[in-house]
N, C-alpha and C positions, 0 to 999 in steps of 0.2 A: 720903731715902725714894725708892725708883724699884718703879714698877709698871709692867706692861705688860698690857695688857687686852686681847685680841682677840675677835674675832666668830669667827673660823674659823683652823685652822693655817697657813694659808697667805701670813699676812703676820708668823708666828712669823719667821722670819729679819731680819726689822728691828729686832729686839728685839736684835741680834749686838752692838752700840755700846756696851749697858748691861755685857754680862757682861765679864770677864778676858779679852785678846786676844783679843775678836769671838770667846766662843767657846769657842776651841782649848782642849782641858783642863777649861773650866769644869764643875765639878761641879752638879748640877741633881738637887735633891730630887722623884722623878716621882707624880705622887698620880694613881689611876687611879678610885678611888673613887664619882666623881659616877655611875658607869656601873654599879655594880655591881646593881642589879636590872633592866637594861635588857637583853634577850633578843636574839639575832641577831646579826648579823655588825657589830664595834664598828667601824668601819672609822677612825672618827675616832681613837682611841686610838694607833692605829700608825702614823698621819700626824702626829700630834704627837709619837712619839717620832721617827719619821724626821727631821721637820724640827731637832730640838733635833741629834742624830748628826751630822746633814749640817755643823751649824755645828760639829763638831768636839767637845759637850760630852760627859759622864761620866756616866748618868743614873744616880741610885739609886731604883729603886722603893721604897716603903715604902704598906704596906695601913695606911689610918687602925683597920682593926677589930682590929686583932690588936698593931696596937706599944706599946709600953709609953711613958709619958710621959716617962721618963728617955731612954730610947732614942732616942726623936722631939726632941726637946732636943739630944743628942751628933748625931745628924745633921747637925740643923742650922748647928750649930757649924760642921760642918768643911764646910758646902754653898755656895756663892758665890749659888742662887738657889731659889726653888722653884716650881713647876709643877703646876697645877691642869685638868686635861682636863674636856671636857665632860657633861652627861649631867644628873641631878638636885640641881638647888643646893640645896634644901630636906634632902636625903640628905644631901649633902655637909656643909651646917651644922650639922647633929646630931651628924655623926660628931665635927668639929671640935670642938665643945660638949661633947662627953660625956664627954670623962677633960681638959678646959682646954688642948686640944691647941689652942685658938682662941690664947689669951692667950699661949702661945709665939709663936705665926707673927704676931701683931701687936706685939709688943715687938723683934724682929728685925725687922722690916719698918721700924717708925718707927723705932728706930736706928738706920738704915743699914747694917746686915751682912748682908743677904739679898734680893734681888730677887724682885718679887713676879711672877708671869707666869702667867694662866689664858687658856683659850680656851673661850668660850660660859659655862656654868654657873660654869666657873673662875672667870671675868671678873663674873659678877653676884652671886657673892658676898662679892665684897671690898666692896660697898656696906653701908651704915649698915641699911638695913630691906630683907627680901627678902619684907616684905606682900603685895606686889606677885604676887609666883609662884604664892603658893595659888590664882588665879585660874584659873593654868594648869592645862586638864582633865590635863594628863599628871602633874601633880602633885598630885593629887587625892588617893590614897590616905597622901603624906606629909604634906600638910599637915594631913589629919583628928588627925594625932595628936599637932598641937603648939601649943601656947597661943604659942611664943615664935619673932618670925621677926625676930629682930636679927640684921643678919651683921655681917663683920668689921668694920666702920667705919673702912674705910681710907679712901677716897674718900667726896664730899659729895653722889656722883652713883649714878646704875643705871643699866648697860649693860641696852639693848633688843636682843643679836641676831641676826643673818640676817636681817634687813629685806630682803634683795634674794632670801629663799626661801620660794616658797611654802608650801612645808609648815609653815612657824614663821607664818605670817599670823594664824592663827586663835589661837591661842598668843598673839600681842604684841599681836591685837586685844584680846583678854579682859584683858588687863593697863591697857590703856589705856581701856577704858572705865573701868574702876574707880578709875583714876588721884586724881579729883576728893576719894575719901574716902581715897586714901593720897598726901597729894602730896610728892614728891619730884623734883629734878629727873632727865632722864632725858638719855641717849644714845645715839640711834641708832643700830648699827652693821650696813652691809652685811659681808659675807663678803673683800672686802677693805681693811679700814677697821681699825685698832685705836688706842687712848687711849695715848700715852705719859705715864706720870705722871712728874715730878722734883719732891720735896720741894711746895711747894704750887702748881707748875705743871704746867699739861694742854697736849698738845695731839692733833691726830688727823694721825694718821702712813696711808698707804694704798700698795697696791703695784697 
């Protein structure tokens, strides 16, 4: 099992080690999704496909609202990784949840046929409980309409981040006071900082 978990796209190129020759050819399932009711210039989205390019990969987009579960399945098959952008993790776990598009991307994940790689929301929702987000005012209108904030349970941790931005402060403040009645351990991540996961090993990789 390999995951790579970033704060921000910017240390996506350290992740080149995990894919098929650093890279070159690697096919890379692109999920755009976390962003889709987020209004204005996504700038993040296009720095994360740039960076996957640069290292040479193959990206397939695929819309979680529209693909069919057989479809999303035959993807994955032929994809060496998949990729998770930032934006609403709470958005993003429902889409994942709602036709068992979740129980695909973890069963390829802990087999080892599929590299796991988010930045931001991507990265916080491969954790066991995203309790934690409803706190986030920005997630406010998603969390009203969901009893259930289990994520993927790949990891035994939740990524905190952009710790080194201030506009996410207020954001990881509110998560962290409430900490006490959702505990979980947590990982702080600045904007050049991401988790390399292998099988039941961590460590923080930074550029």
């Amino acid at each position: 099992m390999k995951l790579f978990l970033a704060s921000a796209n910017n240390t996506l190129p350290l992740m080149a080690g995990l894919l098929p020759k650093n890279g070159k050819g690697a096919k890379v399932v692109f999920i755009e999704n976390a962003s889709d009711d987020l209004a204005g210039d996504r700038w993040w989205l296009k720095a994360d496909r740039d960076a996957f390019e640069k290292m040479g990969c193959e990206l397939i987009p695929i819309d979680l609202r529209t693909v069919t579960k057989d479809s999303f399945s035959d993807q994955l098959d032929s994809a060496d990784a998949i990729h998770f952008c930032g934006g609403s993790v709470l958005h993003l776990m429902s889409l994942l949840r709602k036709n068992g598009l979740n129980k695909i991307v973890i069963e390829r994940v802990r087999r080892g046929s599929l590299i796991y790689s988010g930045t931001s929301a991507g990265s916080m929702v491969a954790s066991v409980s995203l309790s934690l987000s409803a706190f986030d005012e920005e997630e406010a209108d998603n969390a009203k309409h969901l009893t259930e904030f289990s994520g993927l349970g790949l990891v035994p941790f939740y990524i905190v981040p952009h710790v080194n931005n201030k506009e996410a402060l207020k954001s990881n403040l509110k998560m962290v006071e409430n900490l006490s009645e959702h505990l979980q351990p947590l990982i702080f991540l600045d904007d050049n900082k991401a988790v390399l996961v292998e099988d039941n090993k961590f460590e923080i990789v930074s550029v």
